[in-house]
C-alpha positions in Angstrom: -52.5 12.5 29.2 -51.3 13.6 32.2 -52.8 17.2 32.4 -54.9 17.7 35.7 -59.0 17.9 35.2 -60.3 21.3 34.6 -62.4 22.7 37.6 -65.7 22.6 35.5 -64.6 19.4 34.5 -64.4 18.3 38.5 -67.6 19.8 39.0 -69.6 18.4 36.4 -68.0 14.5 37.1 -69.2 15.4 40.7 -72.8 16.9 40.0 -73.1 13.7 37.0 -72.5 11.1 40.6 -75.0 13.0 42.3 -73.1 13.8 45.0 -75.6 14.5 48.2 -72.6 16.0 50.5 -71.1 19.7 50.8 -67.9 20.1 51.2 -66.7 23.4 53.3 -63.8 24.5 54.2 -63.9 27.2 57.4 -60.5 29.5 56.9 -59.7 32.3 59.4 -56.4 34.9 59.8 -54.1 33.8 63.1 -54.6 37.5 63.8 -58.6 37.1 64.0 -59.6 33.7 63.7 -63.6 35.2 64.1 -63.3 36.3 60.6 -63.9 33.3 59.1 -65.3 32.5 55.3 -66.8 29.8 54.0 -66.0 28.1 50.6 -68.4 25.1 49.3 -66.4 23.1 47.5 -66.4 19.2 45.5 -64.1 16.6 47.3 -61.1 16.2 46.0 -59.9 13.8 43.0 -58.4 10.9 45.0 -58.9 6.8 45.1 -60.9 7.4 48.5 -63.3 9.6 46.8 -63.8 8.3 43.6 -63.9 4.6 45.1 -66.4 5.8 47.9 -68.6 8.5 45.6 -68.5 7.4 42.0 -67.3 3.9 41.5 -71.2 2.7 43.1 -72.7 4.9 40.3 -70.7 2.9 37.8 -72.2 -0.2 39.7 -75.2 0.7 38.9 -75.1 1.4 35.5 -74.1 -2.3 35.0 -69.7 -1.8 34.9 -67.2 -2.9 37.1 -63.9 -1.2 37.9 -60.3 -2.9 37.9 -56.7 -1.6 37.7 -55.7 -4.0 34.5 -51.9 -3.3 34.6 -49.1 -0.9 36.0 -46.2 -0.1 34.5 -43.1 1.9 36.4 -44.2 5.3 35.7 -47.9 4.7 35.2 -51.2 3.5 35.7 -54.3 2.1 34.0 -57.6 1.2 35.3 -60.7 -0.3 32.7 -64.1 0.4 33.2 -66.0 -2.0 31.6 -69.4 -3.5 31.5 -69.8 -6.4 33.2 -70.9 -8.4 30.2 -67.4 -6.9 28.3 -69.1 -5.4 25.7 -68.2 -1.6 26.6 -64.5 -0.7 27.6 -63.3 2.8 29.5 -59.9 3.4 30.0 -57.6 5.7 32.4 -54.0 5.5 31.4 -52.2 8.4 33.7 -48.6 8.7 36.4 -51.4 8.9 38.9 -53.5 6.3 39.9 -56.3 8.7 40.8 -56.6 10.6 38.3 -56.2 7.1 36.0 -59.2 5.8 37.3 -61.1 9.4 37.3 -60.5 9.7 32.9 -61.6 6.1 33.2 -64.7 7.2 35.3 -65.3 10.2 33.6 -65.5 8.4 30.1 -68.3 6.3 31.1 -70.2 9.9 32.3 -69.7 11.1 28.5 -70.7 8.4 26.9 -74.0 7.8 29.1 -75.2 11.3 27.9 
């Protein structure tokens, strides 16, 4: 697939884990670092996050998550429930977002 996630696609994956935390980022100018802003914001799309975040909601909805096989130029990680009757799959050159598609097919098909 290989095409990055849509923001509304991030932020529904996100709200669909429940996430609890807020993400800000603080930015300023060098010329007047008082003048801040502040943008609320999901966590990136990265193994820490999605292992730390949304793999234990998986967990609880009865799957388990493994990285079944690696090729040169790409990875895949399974979904699946732990009684191997229900398989998701993330094929992608990333590992991260592999495993997000993955993730993010088990929050479509729990609708």
């Amino acid at each position: 697939m290989n095409k990055e996630p849509t923001a509304e696609q991030i932020k529904v994956f996100w709200e669909w884990v429940e996430l609890e935390h807020n993400w800000v980022n603080y930015k300023g100018c060098s010329r007047c670092p008082a003048h801040t802003y502040i943008q609320v914001c999901t966590p990136p799309i990265d193994l820490n996050n999605l292992f730390k975040y949304a793999a234990p909601k998986v967990f609880e909805l009865g799957y388990r998550v493994k990285m079944e096989s690696i090729c040169e130029s790409s990875f895949q990680f399974v979904v699946s429930k732990l009684d191997e009757s229900i398989y998701h799959y993330g094929h992608e050159i990333d590992p991260a977002l592999a495993l997000f598609r993955a993730l993010d097919e088990v929050r479509e098909a729990s609708k």
